[in-house]
C-alpha positions in Angstrom: -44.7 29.5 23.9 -42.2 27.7 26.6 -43.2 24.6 25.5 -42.5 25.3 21.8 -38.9 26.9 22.5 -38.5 23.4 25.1 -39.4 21.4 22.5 -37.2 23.4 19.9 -34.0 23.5 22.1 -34.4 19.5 23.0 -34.8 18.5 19.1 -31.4 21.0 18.5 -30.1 19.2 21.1 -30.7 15.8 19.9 -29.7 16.5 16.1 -26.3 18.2 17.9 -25.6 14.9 19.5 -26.2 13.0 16.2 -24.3 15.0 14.4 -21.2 14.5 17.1 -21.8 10.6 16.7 -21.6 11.1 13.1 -18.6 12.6 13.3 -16.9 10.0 15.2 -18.2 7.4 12.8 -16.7 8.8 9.7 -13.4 9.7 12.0 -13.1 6.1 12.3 -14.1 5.2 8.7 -12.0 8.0 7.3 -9.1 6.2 9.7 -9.7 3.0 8.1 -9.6 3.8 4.6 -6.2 5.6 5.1 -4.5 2.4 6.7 -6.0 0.2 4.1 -4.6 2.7 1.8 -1.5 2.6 3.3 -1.1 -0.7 3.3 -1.8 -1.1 0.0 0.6 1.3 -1.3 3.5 -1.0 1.3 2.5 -4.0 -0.4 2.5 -2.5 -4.3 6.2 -1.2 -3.0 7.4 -4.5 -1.9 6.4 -6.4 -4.9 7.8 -3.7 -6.9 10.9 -4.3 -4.8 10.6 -7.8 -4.9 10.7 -8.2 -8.2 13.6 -5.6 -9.0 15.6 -8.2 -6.6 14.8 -11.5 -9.1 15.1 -8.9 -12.4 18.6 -7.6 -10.8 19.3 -11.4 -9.8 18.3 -12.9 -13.5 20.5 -10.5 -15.1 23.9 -11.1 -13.1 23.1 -14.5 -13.6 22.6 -13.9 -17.5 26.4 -12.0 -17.0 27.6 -15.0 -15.1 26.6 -17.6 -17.9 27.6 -15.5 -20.7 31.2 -15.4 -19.0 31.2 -18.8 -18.5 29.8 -19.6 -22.2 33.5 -17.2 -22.9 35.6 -19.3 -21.0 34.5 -22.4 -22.4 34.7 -21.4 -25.9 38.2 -20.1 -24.7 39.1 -24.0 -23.6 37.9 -25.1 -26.8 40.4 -23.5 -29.0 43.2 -24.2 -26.8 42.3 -27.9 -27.2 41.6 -28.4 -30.4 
């Protein structure tokens, strides 16, 4: 009967200590899948920044030319 409640408290003790292994394994993969996330989501909000910048940019440009295109058409009919 000692040997069978031995042999019992060493295989709980064993599947204990794998299960505390375990744990730090998927601390450290649940740790990795949150940066990755993380930096995923920083790279999705700088191209969605990025490319607000060049829209913003293109359309002060667009203003620019268009009051330009004004002032030369103003020229025009003074010279003529």
């Amino acid at each position: 009967m000692n040997k069978v409640a031995i042999v019992a408290v060493a295989a709980l003790a064993l599947g204990a200590a794998a299960c505390n292994k375990n744990a730090d394994t998927n601390t450290a993969n649940e740790t990795a899948v949150e940066n990755t996330a993380s930096t995923d989501v920083n790279v999705a909000t700088n191209d969605v920044t990025a490319n607000a910048d060049a829209a913003l940019n293109a359309a002060g440009n667009a203003v620019e030319n268009a009051g330009n295109a004004v002032d030369n058409a103003a020229a025009a009919v003074e010279n003529k």
